[in-house]
C-alpha positions, 0 to 999 in steps of 0.5 A: 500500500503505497501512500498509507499515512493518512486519508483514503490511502490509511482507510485502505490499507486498513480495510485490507489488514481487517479483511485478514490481508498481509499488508506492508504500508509505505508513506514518508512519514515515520510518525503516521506510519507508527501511529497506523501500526499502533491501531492496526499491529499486524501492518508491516510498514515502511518509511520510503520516499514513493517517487524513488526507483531504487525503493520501489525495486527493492519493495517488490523484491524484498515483500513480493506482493501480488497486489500494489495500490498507489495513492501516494501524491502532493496537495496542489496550491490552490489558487487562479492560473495567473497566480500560479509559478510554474514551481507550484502549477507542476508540483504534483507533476513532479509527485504524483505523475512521478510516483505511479510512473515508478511503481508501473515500471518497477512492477513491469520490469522486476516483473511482478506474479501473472495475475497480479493487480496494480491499482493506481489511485487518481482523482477525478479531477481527471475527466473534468478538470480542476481550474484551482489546482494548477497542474493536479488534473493534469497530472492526475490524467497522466496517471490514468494514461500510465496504467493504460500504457502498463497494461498494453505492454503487460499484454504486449510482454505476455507478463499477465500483470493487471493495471487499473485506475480508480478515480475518487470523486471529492472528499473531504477524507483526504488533505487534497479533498479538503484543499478543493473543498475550501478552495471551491466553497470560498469562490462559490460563496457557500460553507464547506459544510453546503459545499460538501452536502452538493457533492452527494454521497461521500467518499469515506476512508471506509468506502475506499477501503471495501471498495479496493476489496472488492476491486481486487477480488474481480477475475482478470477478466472483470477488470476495467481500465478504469473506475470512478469511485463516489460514495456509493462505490465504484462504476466505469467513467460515462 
């Protein structure tokens, strides 16, 4: 579980431990990681920069995991196009393009099992935009096109390793969601209470985490290339 320190990537990775999974959690920070396996002993953690080659080689050499979730990213600025550096329009180019392009590569060329599954988590940002957050929807596309590119040379290669894509709506679980909420429900005029109450359905850490459960549970092939995640679950992109 890459990305395990806070919001959906924690309930995750959570979810997985409770449903009797092996579960390995990688985040930056130390300090969440050990308060994680404070709640939830039987997690293995380890305290890695995501966007490194060299770890995620030897993460996959070293615990040999049949299914890989990313969710590991930056929170963007939140602010107009023309307020933006290009240092603050790109940062999440710098992160989380970065780190899923990593953890597909490492997965194709170490190579991992047949029949494993790597799930990358985007945002979705990635079909309609996010005109507050700089590069973020950017980035966020290029994400899903990376588990596109994974899957053809998967296929290509014979290797049977399967990528998907999931795209959460908003939320308010994670530091990226509560970002755009303030942002969007400060040029909107409105509470980030009624700003949340507009979006539906909440996603809740312990949404994504069953969500992910059943996700990986599919046959080969079940799978889509990818998947919008609300808080009533998941669906194709229409």
């Amino acid at each position: 579980m890459v990305g395990a320190g806070r919001g959906l990537g924690r309930g995750i990775a959570c979810a997985f431990a409770e449903s009797g999974a092996d579960v390995v959690a990688l985040a930056r920070d130390g300090a969440a990681l050990a308060a994680l396996a404070d709640t939830h002993p039987a997690i293995r953690t380890h305290v890695a920069d995501a966007s490194d080659a060299a770890t995620a080689r030897h993460v996959l050499d070293e615990y040999q995991p049949y299914t890989v979730i990313v969710v590991a990213g930056a929170t963007p600025e939140m602010r107009e196009l023309t307020q933006h550096s290009w240092e603050t329009f790109s940062v999440n180019w710098d992160a989380d393009v970065k780190i899923a392009f990593t953890w597909a590569q490492a997965a194709l060329l170490q190579p991992m099992p047949r029949g494993s599954r790597v799930v990358i988590v985007s945002s979705g940002a990635a079909l309609n935009g996010s005109p507050l957050s700089g590069g973020y929807a950017g980035s966020k596309a290029t994400q899903r096109f990376i588990a596109q590119y994974a899957q053809r040379e998967s296929e290509r290669s014979g290797l049977g390793i399967i990528f998907t894509t999931v795209m959460p709506r908003m939320t308010p679980a994670g530091d990226v969601g509560r970002a755009g909420i303030r942002a969007y429900a400060c040029e909107a005029g409105l509470t980030e209470d009624a700003f949340i109450e507009q979006l539906g359905p909440v996603i809740t850490p312990e949404i994504a985490g069953q969500a992910m459960i059943d996700l990986v549970s599919l046959g080969r092939g079940d799978y889509a290339a990818g998947y919008v995640l609300t808080g009533a679950g998941l669906a194709p992109p229409t």
